[in-house]
N, C-alpha and C positions, 0 to 999 in steps of 0.2 A: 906531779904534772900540773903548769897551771891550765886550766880550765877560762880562763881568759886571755886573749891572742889580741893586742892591738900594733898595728904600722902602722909609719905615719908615712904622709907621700904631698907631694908640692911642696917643700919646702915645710914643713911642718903645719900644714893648714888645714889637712884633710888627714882627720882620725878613722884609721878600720879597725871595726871591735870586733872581732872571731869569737863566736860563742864553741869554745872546744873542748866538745866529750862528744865524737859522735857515734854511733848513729844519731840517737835522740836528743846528745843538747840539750837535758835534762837540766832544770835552773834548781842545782840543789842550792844548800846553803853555802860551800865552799864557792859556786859559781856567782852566787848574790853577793858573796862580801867581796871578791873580786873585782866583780861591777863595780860595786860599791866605794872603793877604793881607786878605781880609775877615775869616775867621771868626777872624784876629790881630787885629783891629780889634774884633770881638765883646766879647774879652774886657774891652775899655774900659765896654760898656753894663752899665754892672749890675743896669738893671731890664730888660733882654731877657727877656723871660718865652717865646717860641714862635721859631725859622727855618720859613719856610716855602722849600721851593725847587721849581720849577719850570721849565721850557723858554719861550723866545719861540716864537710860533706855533703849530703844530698839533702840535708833537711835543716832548716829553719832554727827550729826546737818542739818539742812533743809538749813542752809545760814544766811547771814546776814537781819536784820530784812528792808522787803520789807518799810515797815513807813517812814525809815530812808534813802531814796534813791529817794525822792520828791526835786525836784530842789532846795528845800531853805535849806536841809539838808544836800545832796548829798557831798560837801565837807567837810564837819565836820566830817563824818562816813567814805569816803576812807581814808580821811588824819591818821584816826586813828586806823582804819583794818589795813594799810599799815605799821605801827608803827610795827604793831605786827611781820611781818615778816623783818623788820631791826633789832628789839631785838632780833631775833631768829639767824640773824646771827651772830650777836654781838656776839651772847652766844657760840657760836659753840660747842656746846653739844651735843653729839648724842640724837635725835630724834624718839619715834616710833607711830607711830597712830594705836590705835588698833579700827578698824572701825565695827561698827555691826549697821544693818538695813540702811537707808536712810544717803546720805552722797554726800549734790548738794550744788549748788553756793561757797560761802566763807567758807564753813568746808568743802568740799571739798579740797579749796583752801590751808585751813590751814593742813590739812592730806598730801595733795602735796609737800608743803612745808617741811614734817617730812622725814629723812635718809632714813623712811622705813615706808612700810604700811602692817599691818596685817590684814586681814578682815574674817569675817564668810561669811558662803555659803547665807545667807540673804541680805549682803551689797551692795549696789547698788551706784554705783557714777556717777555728773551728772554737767554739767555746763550748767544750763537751760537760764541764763540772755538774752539769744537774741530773746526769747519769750515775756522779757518785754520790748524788744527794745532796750535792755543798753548789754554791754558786759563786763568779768571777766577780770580786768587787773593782777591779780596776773597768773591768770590762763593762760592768754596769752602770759605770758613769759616762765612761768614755763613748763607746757605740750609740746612746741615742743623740751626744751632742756630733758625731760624724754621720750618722747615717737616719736619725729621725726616731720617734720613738717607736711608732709600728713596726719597723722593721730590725731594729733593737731588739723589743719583744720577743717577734719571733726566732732569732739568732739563739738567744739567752736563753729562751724555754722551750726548747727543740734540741739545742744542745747539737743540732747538725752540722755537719762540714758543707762549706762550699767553695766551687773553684776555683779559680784567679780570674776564668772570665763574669762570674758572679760577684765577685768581689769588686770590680771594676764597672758594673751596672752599678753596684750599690753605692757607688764613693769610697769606697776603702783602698782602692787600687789604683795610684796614679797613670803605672804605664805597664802592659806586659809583653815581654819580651821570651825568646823559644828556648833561646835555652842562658844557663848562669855566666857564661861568657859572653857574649852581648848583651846583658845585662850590666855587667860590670864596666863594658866601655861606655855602654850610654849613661851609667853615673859618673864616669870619669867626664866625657863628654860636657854633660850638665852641667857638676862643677864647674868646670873651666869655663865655660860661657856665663853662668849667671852668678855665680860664688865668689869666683876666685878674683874677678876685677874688684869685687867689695871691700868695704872698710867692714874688718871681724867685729871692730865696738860696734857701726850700725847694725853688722847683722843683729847683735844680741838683743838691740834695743825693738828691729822689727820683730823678731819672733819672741819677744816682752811685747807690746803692743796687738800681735797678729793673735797674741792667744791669754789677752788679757781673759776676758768672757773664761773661754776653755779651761784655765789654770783655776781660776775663782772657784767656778763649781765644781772643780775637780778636789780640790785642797779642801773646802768645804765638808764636800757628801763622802768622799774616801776615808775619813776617819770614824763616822759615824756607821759605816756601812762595815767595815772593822771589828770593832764592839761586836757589832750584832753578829758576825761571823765567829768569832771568839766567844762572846757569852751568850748568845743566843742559839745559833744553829748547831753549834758543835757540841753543844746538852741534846739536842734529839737523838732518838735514837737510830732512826735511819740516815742521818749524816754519817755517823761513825758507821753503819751496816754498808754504808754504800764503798767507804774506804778500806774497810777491812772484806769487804767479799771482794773487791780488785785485789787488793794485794794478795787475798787466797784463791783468786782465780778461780770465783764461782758467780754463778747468779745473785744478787742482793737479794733477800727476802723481808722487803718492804713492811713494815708493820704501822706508815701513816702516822707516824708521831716522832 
């Protein structure tokens, strides 16, 4: 089954990317290369004007698949999450995530990542990783240049969820809407008013331009924050305590090193 669903609609200008495994929407690595292989594919449409990406069912995505985040994996699964947001710059395509229900760790990340976030009054966003001892590197670049770095901070070392109408105090939530059906016309909607009369070269060129800044320090500190998740953090021993007590469905037993 593929585990990524994209239609296309306006005459081929508007990409829907379906994140599908659900419930959770789990971004294994079958679903990464997938990705991965689409938005290689993107670069053939040249009148793509908008991606929109999304979750099958009621939820977003829960994150990348906790399995794959075990010390002997742990590099094989950033190196190729991170793939995902170099193609995405590459692509400079306007972006929109339309988020509905649950939406933590690396689909968060990948929604982060998108121009724009739309969400219903159910969506809830989250970067929980310092629960399992390990920390979001996309996430830690990205969030202080959208939201500041105080508030960054606190997301990232709290590790707590918040709701789509906190999400939308903070700047991370362009519009929110009640439920995923009106959601979905008001991105049709937008499209067609501000999209779809463009030239797809200019767009590429504004959203090159609009995220000159954004990209630079993103392409910079994401490799180097990499490393250190791979050879640094994942040699501690409560990284790995924090992944293997989830996976065995117990309390971690923290030992501070």
């Amino acid at each position: 089954m593929k585990k990524v669903i994209v239609n296309y609609h306006h005459s081929d200008s508007l990409a829907q990317v379906i994140l599908n495994a659900p419930k959770a929407n789990i971004l294994d690595s079958q679903m990464m290369q997938e990705l991965l292989q689409l938005f290689e594919e993107f670069h053939q449409h040249q009148g793509l004007k908008l991606i929109t990406i999304e979750g099958a069912g009621q939820h977003f995505s829960f994150g990348a698949s906790v399995d794959e985040h075990t010390r002997d994996k742990a590099a094989g699964m950033l190196q190729n999450f991170h793939k995902i947001f170099y193609r995405l710059m590459d692509l400079n395509i306007p972006t929109i995530a339309k988020v509905d229900g649950m939406c933590l760790g690396g689909g968060c990340e990948l929604a982060l990542m998108c121009n724009m976030n739309f969400a219903t009054q159910s969506a809830k966003f989250g970067q929980p990783e310092i629960s399992l001892g390990v920390f979001p590197p996309p996430a830690s670049v990205i969030l202080p240049l959208k939201i500041g770095q105080a508030r960054a901070d606190e997301l990232l070392i709290s590790g707590r969820n918040i709701t789509a109408e906190q999400a939308l105090t903070l700047g991370l939530v362009n519009k929110i809407f009640t439920e995923s059906g009106e959601m979905e016309s008001a991105v049709d909607d937008y499209f067609q008013k501000f999209l779809l009369p463009k030239s797809a070269s200019s767009l590429k060129f504004a959203v090159r331009a609009a995220r000159s800044n954004f990209n630079t320090i993103l392409r910079q500190n994401l490799a180097g924050l990499e490393t250190m998740y791979i050879e640094v953090l994942m040699q501690t021993f409560d990284a790995n305590e924090g992944i293997e007590s989830f996976l065995q469905k117990r309390k971690p037993e923290w030992k501070n090193k």
